[in-house]
C-alpha positions in Angstrom: 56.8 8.5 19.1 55.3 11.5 17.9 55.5 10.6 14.4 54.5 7.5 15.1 51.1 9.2 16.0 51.9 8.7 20.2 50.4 11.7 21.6 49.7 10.5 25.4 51.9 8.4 27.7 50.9 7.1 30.5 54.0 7.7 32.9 55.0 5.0 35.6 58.9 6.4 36.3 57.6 9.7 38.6 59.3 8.0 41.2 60.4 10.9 44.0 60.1 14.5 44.0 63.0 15.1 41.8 62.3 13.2 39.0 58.5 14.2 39.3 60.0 17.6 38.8 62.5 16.2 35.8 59.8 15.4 34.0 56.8 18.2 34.8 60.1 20.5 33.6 60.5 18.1 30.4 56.8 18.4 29.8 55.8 21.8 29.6 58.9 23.2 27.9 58.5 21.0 25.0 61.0 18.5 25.4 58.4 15.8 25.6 55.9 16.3 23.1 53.3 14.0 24.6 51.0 14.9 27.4 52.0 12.8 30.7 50.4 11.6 33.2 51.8 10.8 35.5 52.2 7.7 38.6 53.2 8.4 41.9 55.4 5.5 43.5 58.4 3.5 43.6 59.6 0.0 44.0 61.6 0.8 46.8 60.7 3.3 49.7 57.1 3.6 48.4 55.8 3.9 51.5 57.4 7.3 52.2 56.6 8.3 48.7 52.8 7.5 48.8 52.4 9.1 52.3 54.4 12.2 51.6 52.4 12.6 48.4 49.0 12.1 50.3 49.7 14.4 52.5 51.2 17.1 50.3 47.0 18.1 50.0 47.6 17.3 46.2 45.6 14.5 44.2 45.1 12.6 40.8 44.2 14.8 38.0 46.0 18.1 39.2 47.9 19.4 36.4 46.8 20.5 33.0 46.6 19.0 29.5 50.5 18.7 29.2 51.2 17.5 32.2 48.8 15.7 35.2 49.2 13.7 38.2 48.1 10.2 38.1 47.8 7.5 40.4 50.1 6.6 43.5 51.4 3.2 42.6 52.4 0.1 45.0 54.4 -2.8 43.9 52.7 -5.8 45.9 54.5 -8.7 44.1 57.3 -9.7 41.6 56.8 -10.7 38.2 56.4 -13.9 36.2 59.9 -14.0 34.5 61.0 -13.9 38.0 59.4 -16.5 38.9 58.2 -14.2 42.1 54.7 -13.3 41.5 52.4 -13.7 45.1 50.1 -17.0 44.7 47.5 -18.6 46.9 49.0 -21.4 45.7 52.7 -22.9 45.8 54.6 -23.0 43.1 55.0 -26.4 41.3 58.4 -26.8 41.3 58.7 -25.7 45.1 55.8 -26.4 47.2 57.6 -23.6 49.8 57.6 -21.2 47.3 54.3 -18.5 47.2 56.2 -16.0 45.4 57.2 -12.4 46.5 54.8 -10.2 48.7 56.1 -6.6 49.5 53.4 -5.5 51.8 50.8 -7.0 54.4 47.5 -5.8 53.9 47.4 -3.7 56.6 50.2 -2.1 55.4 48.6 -1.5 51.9 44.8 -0.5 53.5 46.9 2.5 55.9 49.1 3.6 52.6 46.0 3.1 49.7 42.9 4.1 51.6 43.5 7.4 52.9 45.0 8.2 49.0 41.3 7.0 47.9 39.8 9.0 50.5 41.5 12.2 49.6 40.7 11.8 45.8 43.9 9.9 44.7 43.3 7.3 41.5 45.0 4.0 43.2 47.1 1.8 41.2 49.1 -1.5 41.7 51.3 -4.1 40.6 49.9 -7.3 41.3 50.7 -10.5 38.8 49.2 -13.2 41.5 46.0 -14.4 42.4 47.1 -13.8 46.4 48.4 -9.9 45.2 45.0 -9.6 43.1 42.6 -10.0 46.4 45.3 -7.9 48.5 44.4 -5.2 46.5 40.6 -5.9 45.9 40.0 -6.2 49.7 41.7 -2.8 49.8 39.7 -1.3 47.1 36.3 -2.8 48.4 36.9 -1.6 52.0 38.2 2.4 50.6 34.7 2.4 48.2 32.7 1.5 51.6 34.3 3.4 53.9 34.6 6.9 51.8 32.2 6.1 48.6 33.2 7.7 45.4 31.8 8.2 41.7 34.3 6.8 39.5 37.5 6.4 41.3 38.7 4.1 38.3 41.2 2.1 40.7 43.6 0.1 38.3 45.5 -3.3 38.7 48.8 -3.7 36.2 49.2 -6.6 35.0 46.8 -8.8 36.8 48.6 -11.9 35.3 46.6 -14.8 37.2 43.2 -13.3 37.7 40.9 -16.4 38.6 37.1 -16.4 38.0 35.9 -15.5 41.8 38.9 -12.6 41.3 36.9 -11.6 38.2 33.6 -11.2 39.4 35.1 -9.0 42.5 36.5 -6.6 39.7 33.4 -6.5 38.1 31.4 -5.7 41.0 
């Protein structure tokens, strides 16, 4: 990659401590060339991840120009090859089928909003329109409750962002 002029990556496999470690290790002795940053999270057993994390007293942007901590990610939906992404609406083909949701959004406001409030970059998979205003509400009610300059909250992917979903992120 280096070669190819790569000199940043943007890490999203700093799932548990001991691949966190694997790859701070990796980092600063040269092994990978790139400076990391690094996410926080995991498909499975995020929960514990996030909150142990949050807790730790550590935050995004600890580190130094080789190696940083990034966001804590969340999964909240599948993905459109799936077909699983969360929708408002059903799915054509299956008027039972809204797709896969991992969390409730109490669930994601107790994990996401005490990460804001102690300084954490917040991150998320959402594909769907229904996983795109999970996370939105989220972020809206953090920014009120603890307001910050800048906290650069992210959505991956946001596959089926409709217009009202749009003018939320822009606000």
């Amino acid at each position: 990659m280096l070669e190819k002029g790569i000199t940043s990556i943007h890490d999203a496999t700093g799932y548990g401590l001991r691949n966190l470690h694997a790859l701070q290790y990796a980092s600063q002795n040269g092994i990978i060339k790139q400076r990391v940053y690094a996410m926080i999270g995991a498909l499975n057993g995020a929960e514990d991840i996030v909150t142990h994390m949050v807790n730790a007293g550590i935050y995004t942007g600890l580190g130094d120009d080789q190696f940083k901590i990034g966001p804590v990610k969340l999964f909240l939906d599948g993905s459109s090859s799936g077909p699983t992404i969360w929708t408002r609406e059903p799915y054509r083909n299956d008027p039972n089928n809204f797709g896969v949701r991992y969390f409730d959004q109490e669930e994601v406001e107790n994990l996401l909003i005490p990460a804001h409030k102690k300084g954490w970059q917040i991150t998320v998979h959402a594909q769907g329109d229904a996983a795109i205003d999970m996370i939105l509400t989220c972020i809206e009610k953090a920014n009120h409750l603890y307001p910050r300059k800048d906290s650069r909250h992210r959505i991956e992917h946001c596959g089926i962002a409709t217009p009202d979903l749009i003018q939320r992120m822009k606000k």
